[in-house]
N, C-alpha and C positions, 0 to 999 in steps of 0.2 A: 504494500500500500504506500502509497507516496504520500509524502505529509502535506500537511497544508499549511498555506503563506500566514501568515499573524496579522490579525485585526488589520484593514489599513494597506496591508501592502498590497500584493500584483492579485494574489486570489480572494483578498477581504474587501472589509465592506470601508468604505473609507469614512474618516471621522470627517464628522460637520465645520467646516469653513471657520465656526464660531470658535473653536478648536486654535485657530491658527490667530498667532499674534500679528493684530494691526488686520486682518482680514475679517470679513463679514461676507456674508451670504446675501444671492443675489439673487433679484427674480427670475432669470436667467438657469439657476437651477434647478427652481420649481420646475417649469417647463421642460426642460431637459430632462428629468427627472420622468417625467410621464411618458418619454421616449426611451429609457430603459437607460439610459448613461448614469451614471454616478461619479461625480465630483471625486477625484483622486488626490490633486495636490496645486498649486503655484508652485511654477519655476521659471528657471533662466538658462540658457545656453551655458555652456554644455550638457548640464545632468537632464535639462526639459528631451532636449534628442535620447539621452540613454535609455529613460524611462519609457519613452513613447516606442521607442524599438525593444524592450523589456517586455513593455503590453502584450505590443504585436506578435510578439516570438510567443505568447501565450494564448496566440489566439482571438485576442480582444480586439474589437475594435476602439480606436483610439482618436477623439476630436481636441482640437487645440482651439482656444476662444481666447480673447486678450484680456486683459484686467482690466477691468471697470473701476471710475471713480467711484461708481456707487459701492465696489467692495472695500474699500480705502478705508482702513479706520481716518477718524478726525485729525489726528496728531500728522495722519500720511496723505491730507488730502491734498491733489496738486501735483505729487513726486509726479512731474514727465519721465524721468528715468523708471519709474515701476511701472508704469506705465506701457513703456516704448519696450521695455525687455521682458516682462513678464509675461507667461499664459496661464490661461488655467486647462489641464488635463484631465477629461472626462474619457470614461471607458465603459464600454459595455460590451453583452456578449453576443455575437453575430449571429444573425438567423440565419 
């Protein structure tokens, strides 16, 4: 039997956005959500490509969205730079 990934990672369920410092949840993943994608993580070049080829080599498919000011905590609202580098990576499993 092959074990399974830990909470969160490549086979789990991913923690809530709320989870994540300085980040908030977005309407964006309601919706998303009802299409079978689940919110995995924000990242940045280089580790956002590892991850995204991580998924994929497990079968998932893998959608890349950019970061919204709306998920900006207060303190980060404005960074152009989180902005212009960041995604957020949603994955779900192919029919």
């Amino acid at each position: 039997m092959r074990p399974s990934a830990p909470e969160g990672g490549p086979g789990g369920e991913a923690s809530s956005a709320h989870d994540a410092p300085g980040l908030r949840a977005s309407a964006r993943d309601a919706a998303l959500a009802e299409e079978g994608w689940v919110r995995r993580f924000v990242g940045a070049p280089p580790r956002l490509q590892e991850m995204k080829e991580l998924y994929e080599s497990l079968g998932l498919e893998v959608r890349l969205e950019p970061l919204t000011e709306e998920e900006l905590a207060e303190e980060c609202a404005g960074c152009t730079l989180a902005l212009a580098l960041f995604r957020v990576l949603y994955t779900r499993r192919s029919p």
